[in-house]
C-alpha positions as semicolon CSV with decimal commas, in nm:
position;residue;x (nm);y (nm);z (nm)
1;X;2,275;0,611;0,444
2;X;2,195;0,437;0,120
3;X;1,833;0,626;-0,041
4;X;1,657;0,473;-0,331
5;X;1,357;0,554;-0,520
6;X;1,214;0,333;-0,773
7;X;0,908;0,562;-1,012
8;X;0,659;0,337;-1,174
9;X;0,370;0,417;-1,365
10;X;0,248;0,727;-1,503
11;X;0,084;0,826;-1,886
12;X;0,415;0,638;-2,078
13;X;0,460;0,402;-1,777
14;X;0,863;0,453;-1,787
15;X;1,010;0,336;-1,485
16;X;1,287;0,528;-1,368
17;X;1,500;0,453;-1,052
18;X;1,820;0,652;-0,843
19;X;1,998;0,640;-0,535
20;X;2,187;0,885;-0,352
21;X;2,465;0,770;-0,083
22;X;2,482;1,021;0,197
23;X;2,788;0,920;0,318
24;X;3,084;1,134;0,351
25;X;2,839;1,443;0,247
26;X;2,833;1,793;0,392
27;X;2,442;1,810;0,369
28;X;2,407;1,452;0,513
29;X;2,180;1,532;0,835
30;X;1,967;1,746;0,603
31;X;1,902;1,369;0,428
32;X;1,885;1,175;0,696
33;X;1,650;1,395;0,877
34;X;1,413;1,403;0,525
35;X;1,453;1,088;0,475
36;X;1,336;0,966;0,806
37;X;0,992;1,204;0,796
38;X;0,931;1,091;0,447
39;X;0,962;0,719;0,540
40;X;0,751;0,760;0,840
41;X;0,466;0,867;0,625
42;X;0,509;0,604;0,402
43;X;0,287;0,268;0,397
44;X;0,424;-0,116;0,410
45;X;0,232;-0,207;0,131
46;X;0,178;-0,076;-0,219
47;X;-0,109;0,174;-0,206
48;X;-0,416;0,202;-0,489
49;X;-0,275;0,479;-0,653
50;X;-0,462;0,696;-0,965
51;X;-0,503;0,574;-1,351
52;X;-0,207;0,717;-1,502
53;X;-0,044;0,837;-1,160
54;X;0,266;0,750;-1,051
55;X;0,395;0,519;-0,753
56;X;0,662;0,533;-0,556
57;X;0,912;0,261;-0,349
58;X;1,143;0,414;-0,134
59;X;1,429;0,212;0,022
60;X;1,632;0,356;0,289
61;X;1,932;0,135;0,412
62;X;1,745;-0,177;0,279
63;X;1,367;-0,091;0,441
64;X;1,128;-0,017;0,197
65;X;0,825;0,183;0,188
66;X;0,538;0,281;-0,074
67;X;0,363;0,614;-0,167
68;X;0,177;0,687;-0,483
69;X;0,032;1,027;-0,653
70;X;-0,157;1,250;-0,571
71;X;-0,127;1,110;-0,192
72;X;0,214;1,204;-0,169
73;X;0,315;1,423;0,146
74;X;0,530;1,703;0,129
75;X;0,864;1,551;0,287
76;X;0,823;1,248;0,000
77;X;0,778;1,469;-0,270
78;X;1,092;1,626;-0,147
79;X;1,272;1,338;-0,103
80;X;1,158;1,170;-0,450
81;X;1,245;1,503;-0,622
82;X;1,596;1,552;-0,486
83;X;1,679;1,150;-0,536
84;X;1,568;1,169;-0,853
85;X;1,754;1,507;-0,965
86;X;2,051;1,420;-0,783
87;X;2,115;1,027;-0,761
88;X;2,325;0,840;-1,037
C-alpha cells in the first residue's frame, strides 16, 4: 500500500509532501488498518478549512481524500503525523 500526504497551507504556507510504502514492512497491518479509518473519515472534496490552518490530501493506492485543521479526527492526525515523520 502506497500512503501519501500532501500539507498545504498554514502561517508560512510551505507545502510539504511524503509517502510511505507499506510493502514488505513488519508493521504493515498496523498501516493499513490506520490508513483505512483515517480515509473513511475523510471528505471527496476539499473542505473550508481555518485562516492560517492547514489542509490535508491523503492518497492511498491512488484514491484521494481531504481533511483540514482543526477538523482533523484522531486516526488522520495519526496517519498525517507518522507519514510525515516517517515517509521519504
Amino acid at each position: 500500500m502506497l500512503i501519501q500526504v500532501r500539507r498545504t497551507g498554514g502561517f508560512a504556507g510551505i507545502e510539504r509532501t511524503s509517502e510511505v510504502d507499506t510493502a514488505g514492512r513488519p508493521d504493515a497491518d498496523a498501516w493499513h488498518d490506520l490508513a483505512g479509518r483515517a480515509v473513511a473519515e475523510c471528505r471527496e472534496t476539499r473542505p473550508i478549512g481555518v485562516p492560517d490552518g492547514f489542509a490535508y490530501e491523503i492518497t492511498v493506492d491512488g484514491r484521494t481524500v481531504y481533511c483540514a485543521d482543526p477538523r482533523l479526527t484522531d486516526a488522520q492526525r495519526r496517519l498525517i503525523s507518522r507519514v510525515l515523520k516517517e515517509g521519504a
